[in-house]
C-alpha positions as CSV (number, residue, x, y, z in Angstrom):
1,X,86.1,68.1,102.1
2,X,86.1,70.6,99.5
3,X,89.4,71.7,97.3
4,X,88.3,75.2,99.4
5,X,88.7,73.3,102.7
6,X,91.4,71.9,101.3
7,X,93.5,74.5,100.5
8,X,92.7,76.6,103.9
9,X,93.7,73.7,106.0
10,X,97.2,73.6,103.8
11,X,97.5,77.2,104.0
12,X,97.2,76.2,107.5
13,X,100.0,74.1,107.9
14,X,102.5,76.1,105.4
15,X,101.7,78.9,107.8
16,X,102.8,76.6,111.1
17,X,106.0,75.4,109.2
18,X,106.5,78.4,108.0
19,X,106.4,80.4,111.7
20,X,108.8,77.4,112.8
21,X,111.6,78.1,110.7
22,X,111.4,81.2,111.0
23,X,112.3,80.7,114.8
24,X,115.1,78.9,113.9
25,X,116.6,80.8,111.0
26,X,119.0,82.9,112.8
27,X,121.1,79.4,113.6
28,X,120.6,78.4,109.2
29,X,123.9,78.4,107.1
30,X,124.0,81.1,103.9
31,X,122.6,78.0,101.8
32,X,119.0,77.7,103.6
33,X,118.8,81.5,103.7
34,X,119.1,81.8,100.2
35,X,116.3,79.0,100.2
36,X,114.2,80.3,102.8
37,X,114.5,83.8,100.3
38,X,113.6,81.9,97.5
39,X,110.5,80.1,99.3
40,X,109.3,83.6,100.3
41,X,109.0,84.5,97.1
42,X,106.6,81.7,96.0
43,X,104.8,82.3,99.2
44,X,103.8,85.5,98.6
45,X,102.8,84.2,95.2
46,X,100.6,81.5,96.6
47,X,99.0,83.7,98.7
48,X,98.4,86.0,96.3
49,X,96.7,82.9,94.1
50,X,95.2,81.7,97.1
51,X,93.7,85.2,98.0
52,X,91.5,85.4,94.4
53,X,90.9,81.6,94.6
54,X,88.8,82.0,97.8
55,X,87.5,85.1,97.3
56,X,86.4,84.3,93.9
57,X,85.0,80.4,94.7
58,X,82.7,79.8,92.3
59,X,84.4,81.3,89.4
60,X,88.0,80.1,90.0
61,X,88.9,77.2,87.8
62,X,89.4,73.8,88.4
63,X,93.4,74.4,86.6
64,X,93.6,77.5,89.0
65,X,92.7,75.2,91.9
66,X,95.5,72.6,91.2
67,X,97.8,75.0,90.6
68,X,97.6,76.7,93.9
69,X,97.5,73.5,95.4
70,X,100.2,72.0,94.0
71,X,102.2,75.2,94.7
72,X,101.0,75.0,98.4
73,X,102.1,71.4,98.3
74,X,105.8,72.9,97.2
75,X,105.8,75.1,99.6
76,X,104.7,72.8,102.5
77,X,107.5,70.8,101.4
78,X,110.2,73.3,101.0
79,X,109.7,74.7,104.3
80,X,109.6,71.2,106.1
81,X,113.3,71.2,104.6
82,X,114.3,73.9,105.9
83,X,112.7,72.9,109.3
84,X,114.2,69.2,109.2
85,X,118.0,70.7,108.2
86,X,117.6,73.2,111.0
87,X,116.8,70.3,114.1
């Protein structure tokens, strides 16, 4: 699988995580809002990184590759927090 494959697929499942706590954010404390707010931010930013890495394939670098994968990989993580404090 390809870095490409690999980030879509991760954008993938920050997107289903993501949709999920949203659901359930009216029911969150003032503590995960303000980290929900905060994880919005850096996923508009890893979109944005995400956007010119795929659209720009061949000449993204490998060091903008791991960044935006390891940023998804934050992400994925910070929003299954949310979700997991939220059940």
């Amino acid at each position: 699988m390809s870095i490409q494959d690999d980030l879509k697929q991760l954008s993938e499942k920050i997107k289903q995580y993501r949709d999920e706590a949203r659901v359930q954010m009216h029911l969150a404390r003032e503590d995960v809002k303000d980290e929900w707010d905060d994880l919005e931010k850096d996923w508009d930013r890893f979109r944005g990184k995400l956007d010119g890495i795929l659209h720009d394939a061949d000449d993204a670098s490998k060091e903008a590759r791991q960044t935006a994968h390891k940023l998804g990989e934050d992400l994925k993580s910070g929003y299954q927090n949310i979700r997991n404090r939220l059940k």
